[in-house]
N, C-alpha and C positions, 0 to 999 in steps of 0.2 A: 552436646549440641553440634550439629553439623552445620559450617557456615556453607552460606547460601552461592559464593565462590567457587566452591570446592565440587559443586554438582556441576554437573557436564551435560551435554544434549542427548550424551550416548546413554543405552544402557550399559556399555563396555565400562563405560568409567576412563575412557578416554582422556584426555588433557592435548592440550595444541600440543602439535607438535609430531601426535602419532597418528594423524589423520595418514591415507592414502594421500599424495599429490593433488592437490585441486585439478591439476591436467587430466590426471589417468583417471581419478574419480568423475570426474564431467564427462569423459569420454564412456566409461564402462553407465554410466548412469543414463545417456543421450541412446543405449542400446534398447531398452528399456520400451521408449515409445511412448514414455508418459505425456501428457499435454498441458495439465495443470499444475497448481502449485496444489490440490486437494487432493491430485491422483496422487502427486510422491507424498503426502502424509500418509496416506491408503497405504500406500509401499511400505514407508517407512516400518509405522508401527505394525506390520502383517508377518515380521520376523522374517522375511526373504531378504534383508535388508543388511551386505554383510557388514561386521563389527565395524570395518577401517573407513567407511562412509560416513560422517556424523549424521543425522538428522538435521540437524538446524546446520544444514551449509551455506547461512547468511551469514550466520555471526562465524561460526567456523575457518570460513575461509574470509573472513573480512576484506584484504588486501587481494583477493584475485576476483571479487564478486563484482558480477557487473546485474543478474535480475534473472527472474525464473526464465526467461525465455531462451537465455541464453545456456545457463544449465543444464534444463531439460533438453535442449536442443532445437527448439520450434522454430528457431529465425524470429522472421518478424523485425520490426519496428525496431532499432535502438533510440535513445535520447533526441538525438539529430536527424533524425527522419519522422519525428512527427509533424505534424502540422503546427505552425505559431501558437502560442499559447490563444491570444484573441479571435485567432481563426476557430478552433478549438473549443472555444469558450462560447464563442456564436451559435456554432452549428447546435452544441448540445443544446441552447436556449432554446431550438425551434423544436427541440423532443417536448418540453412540457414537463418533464419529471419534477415534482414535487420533494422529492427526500435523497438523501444518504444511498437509503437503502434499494430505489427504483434504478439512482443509477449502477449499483451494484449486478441486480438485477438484466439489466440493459444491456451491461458489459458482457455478461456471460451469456447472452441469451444470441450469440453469433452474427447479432444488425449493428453493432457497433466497427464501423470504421475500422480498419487496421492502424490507420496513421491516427488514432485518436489514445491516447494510453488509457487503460483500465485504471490506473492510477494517478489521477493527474496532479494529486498533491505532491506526489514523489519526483514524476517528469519537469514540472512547471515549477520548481522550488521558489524560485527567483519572482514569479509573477499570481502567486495563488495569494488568495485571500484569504477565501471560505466556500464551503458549501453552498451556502447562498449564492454568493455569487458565481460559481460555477455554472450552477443548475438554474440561476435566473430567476432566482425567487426571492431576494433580500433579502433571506434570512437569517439573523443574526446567533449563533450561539449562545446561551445564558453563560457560558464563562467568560465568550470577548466581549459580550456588550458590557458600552460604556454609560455610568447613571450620573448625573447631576449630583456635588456635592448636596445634603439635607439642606443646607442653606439656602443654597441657590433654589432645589425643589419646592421650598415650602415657600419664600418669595414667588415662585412663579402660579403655584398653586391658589395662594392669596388673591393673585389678579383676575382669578377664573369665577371669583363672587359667587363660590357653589353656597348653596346650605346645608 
């Protein structure tokens, strides 16, 4: 049985250490002209992709990663050039998006703000919540929400004199 460790992102069978340089691989990768983080999986797995590059150069390069933009080379936005997390959090309330996945959508769909990150659970560590509240919509998770001990439930239940 092959521990689950011991598999690498490459198909080389790579291990740290024999990556290309995070430098010169950022640099020969940034030639590229890719824009997304879906174009370099495109890349990656289409075998143009040579061995000394891993695939996953998040966890790869741990210690030199700062986020796809920077990577690929797009510019853009880093951490302290967005907008306040509340400034941030406003603006998106007045789009209306209902889910997860509109604001996904949104993001990619080129009307989103530069200074607004596509990821704001990531940008905003320190002041995120939830989804909910993100998006404006108080919606709570079934894994954070929190229930009333049965005790307490069924006390309060009692006082509602259903039949």
């Amino acid at each position: 049985m092959v521990k689950k460790q011991a598999i690498r992102s490459s198909r080389s069978g790579r291990k740290k250490g024999q990556w290309r340089p995070f430098a010169k691989a950022r640099a020969d990768v940034r030639t590229l002209g890719l824009k997304s983080r879906t174009e370099w999986n495109a890349y990656a797995r289409s075998g143009e992709k040579p061995d000394d590059i891993p695939v996953n150069p998040v966890g790869d390069y741990k210690e030199e990663w700062q986020d796809w933009g920077d990577w690929l080379g797009r510019g853009g936005p880093k951490k302290g050039q967005y907008r306040p997390f509340v400034e941030a959090r406003a603006f998106v309330h007045t789009l209306g998006l209902k889910r997860r996945r509109n604001w996904g959508a949104y993001s990619k769909s080129g009307d989103k703000p530069g200074d607004i990150p596509a990821n704001p659970g990531q940008f905003y560590r320190t002041e995120w919540q939830s989804w909910g509240d993100w998006l404006g919509t108080g919606i709570i998770a079934p894994q954070d929400r929190q229930y009333r001990p049965f005790t307490a439930a069924r006390e309060f239940v009692h006082t509602l004199d259903l039949k």
